[in-house]
Phi, psi and omega in degrees: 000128164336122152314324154299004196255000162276349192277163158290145135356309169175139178316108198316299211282005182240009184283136178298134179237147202249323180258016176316283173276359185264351190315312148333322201253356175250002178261338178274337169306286213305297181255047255254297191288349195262148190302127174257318183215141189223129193255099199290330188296307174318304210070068224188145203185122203232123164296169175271329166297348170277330169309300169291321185300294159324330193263344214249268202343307187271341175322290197272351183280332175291345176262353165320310186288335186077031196256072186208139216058025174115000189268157232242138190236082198261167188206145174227112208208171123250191194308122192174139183332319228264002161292318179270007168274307191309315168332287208280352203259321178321266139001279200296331203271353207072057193219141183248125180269163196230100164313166175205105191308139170276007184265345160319153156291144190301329199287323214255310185290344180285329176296330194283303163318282215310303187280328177286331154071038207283163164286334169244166170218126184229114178247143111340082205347299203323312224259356174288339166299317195280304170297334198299289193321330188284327175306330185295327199257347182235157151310052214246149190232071195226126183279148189220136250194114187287156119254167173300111153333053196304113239010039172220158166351127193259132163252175176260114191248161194254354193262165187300159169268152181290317188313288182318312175267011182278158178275184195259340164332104192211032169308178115348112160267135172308117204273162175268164201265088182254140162245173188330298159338318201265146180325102176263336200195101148314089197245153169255137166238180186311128163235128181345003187216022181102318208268106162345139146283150168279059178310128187263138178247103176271147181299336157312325177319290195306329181295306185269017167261354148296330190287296194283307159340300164326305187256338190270325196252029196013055181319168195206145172291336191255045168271154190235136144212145168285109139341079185253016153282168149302114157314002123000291195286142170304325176326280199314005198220285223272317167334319166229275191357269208278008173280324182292322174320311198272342119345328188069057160226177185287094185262099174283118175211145198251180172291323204236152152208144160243185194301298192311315154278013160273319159297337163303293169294349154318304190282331217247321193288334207040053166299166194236326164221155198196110196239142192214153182271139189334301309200297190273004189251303181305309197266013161283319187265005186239359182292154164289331166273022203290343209244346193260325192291126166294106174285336206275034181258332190277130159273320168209162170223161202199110169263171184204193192101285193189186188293179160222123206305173166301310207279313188294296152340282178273020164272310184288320159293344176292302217273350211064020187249144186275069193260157176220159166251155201263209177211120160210143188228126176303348165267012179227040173115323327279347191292125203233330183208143174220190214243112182277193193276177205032076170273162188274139206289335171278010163234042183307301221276002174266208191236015180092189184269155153305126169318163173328307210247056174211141173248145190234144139234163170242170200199162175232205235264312186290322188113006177243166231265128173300168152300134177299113184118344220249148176282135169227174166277138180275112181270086208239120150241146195202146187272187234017349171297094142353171170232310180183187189272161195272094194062055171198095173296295182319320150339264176331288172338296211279331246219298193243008194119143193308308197258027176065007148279027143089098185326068178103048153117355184268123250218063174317117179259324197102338207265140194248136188227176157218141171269117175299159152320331166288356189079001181269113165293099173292106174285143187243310186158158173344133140297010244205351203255314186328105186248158180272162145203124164073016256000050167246167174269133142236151173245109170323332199264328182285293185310282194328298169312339205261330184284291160357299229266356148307153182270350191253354165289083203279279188221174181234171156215143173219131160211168203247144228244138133350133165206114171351288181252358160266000162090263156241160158219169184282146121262145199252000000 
């Protein structure tokens, strides 16, 4: 028989689905009563039939705005429902949301508007001064929209509130005719010249990194977690969220989190899982109720970010909880690698395996693949992978390939890894960080760990300074 008599019809990611942007309202089928989100700053606890009813709300107040076809919903908040209602209203109307860090400088958020260029702007009161400046600096043709300080001090904005126009109306909407392919989420990461990128997160993206999420970290409908990223951040979306979402399980999230309030909702939530960046792992164990707070609700926990020291691990294994470290990068999803089971404790310092659905390489300066043990750039392809940044070729280019397709699907993470007889991937540290001395390679992030791992180290840096007789050497 012809090979051609095997082909599809039509490409799973580019065929249109009705429930694509629509998913809110098929997780309110399935769970309609079980808690989904929980607003710890409110104390206020939202079911997915509430989640869909709130989402139907903002649905139609976004096409008023004309928030449809691809058109950009950007927000500068911190963590609170109405994010996660814009997400989902986003989804029914075709419209891609663009978180925007409030922790910017006015000149980098005005470059970020400017460029993401959305039909709506959703500020958060605190935070309207600050954007008003950045507004001061671009050209934008944008409606803008408050939100309320919700139990704290109210400040005074001159814009409409979005809570306050949405209609009451919170029936069913017609979802726009979407397919995987198409944009859902705008997230910004670091970029080579200073200024943030726009990563584009297609809903197939969010889908299938939930999938692997799903199968790698063996996820549960009745799983708990505190949300402790920014919703800024891939932390704040891809990491947990929206994978526990399409799960039915429980996402808790406040304005502020510290060490202390994370232990506290550890207990009083009985989370179950709980992902943090060292830094916040580390100041949990130094806490004081760190010896009192009952842990045992957590199955497992998993930092990320950057490494996480030894002393920090087996204060958390002490304790009986199973933290291990992960790997994630926003253009590829971000979850990437995991921990099989029973994995052995002597490979604490790696990030694990490729997940079910990620092909991995290490590669060297030409692109072609190291020797096993040897540092090479770590290379990731995943149907959860971006193609690119949003108006930014020279980006796009350096990151996924001339032709925006990760040159035949590989993914430049930038990160110099090395691989074991085991198949467990070791992060060694930046390339762009990475210095020649004495003709060796060091990578800053190994010196650096080794300096930590002292008890009188609160934290390190090492970078490399001209040197006479070595050419460069580190300073810390």
């Amino acid at each position: 028989m012809p090979s051609e008599a095997f082909s599809p019809v039509h490409g799973h990611s580019a065929r249109p689905y009705d429930w694509v942007g629509a998913w809110s309202g098929k997780r309110a089928e399935l769970s309609p009563d079980r808690v989904g989100l929980v607003d710890d700053t409110t104390g206020r606890e939202f079911t997915y039939a509430d989640l869909d009813a709130r989402a139907n709300r903002t649905a139609r107040l976004l096409r008023t705005h004309g928030v449809e076809d691809g058109e950009r919903v950007a927000v500068v908040s911190r963590n609170r429902p109405a994010l996660v209602d814009l997400f989902f209203a986003c989804g029914k109307t075709g419209g891609v949301l663009a978180p925007l860090s409030h922790r910017l400088a006015p000149g980098e958020l005005g470059e970020l508007l400017a460029n993401v260029d959305p039909a709506l702007l959703v500020v958060e009161a605190p935070f309207v001064a600050a954007v008003d400046d950045a507004l001061a600096s671009v050209d934008l043709d944008a409606t803008v929209r408050a939100l309320p300080a919700e139990g704290e001090q109210e400040a005074a904005v001159d814009y409409p509130s979005l809570l306050e126009e949405r209609p009451a109306d919170d029936s069913p909407v017609e979802t726009a005719d979407l397919s995987m392919d198409d944009p859902a989420l705008f997230l910004h990461t670091g970029g080579s010249t200073g200024v943030p990128k726009e990563t584009v997160l297609t809903h197939g993206g969010l889908l299938w990194n939930s999938f692997n999420t799903i199968t790698a970290w063996g996820l549960r409908e009745d799983d708990t977690t505190p949300m402790v990223f920014p919703m800024f951040h891939t932390g704040g979306w891809n990491v947990l969220t929206l994978p526990l979402f399409h799960m039915g399980g429980t996402v808790v999230i406040a304005r502020e989190f510290d060490p202390s309030e994370v232990l506290r909702l550890v207990e009083s939530t009985r989370a179950s899982v709980l992902v943090a960046v060292p830094a916040v792992l580390r100041m949990m164990t130094e806490h004081d109720d760190w010896e009192t707070t009952d842990l045992s609700s957590l199955r497992f926990a998993k930092s990320g970010g950057g490494p996480c020291r030894d002393a920090v691990l087996r204060a958390w294994w002490d304790r009986g909880v199973d933290l291990s470290q992960g790997y994630g990068l926003t253009e590829c999803g971000p979850n990437n690698f995991t921990m099989p089971d029973s994995w052995p404790r002597e490979k604490a310092d790696s990030v694990g395996v490729p997940a079910m659905h990620v092909d991995a390489r290490v590669v060297d300066d030409s692109g072609e693949e190291v020797e096993e043990g040897e540092v090479g750039e770590l290379e990731l392809a995943s149907p959860h992978a971006a193609d690119r940044y949003w108006g930014n070729e020279a980006e796009t280019r350096e990151t996924f390939g001339p032709t925006g397709d990760a040159d035949g699907g590989w993914v430049s993470t930038g990160d110099l890894v090395r691989v074991d007889e085991a198949g467990y991937y070791y992060i060694e540290g930046r390339k762009k960080n990475m210095f020649v001395s004495g003709g060796e390679n060091v990578y800053p992030a190994a010196v650096e760990n080794a300096l930590t791992d002292h008890r009188k180290v609160e934290e390190a840096v090492v970078i490399p300074i001209p040197d006479e007789t070595w050419g460069r050497s580190g300073r810390r």
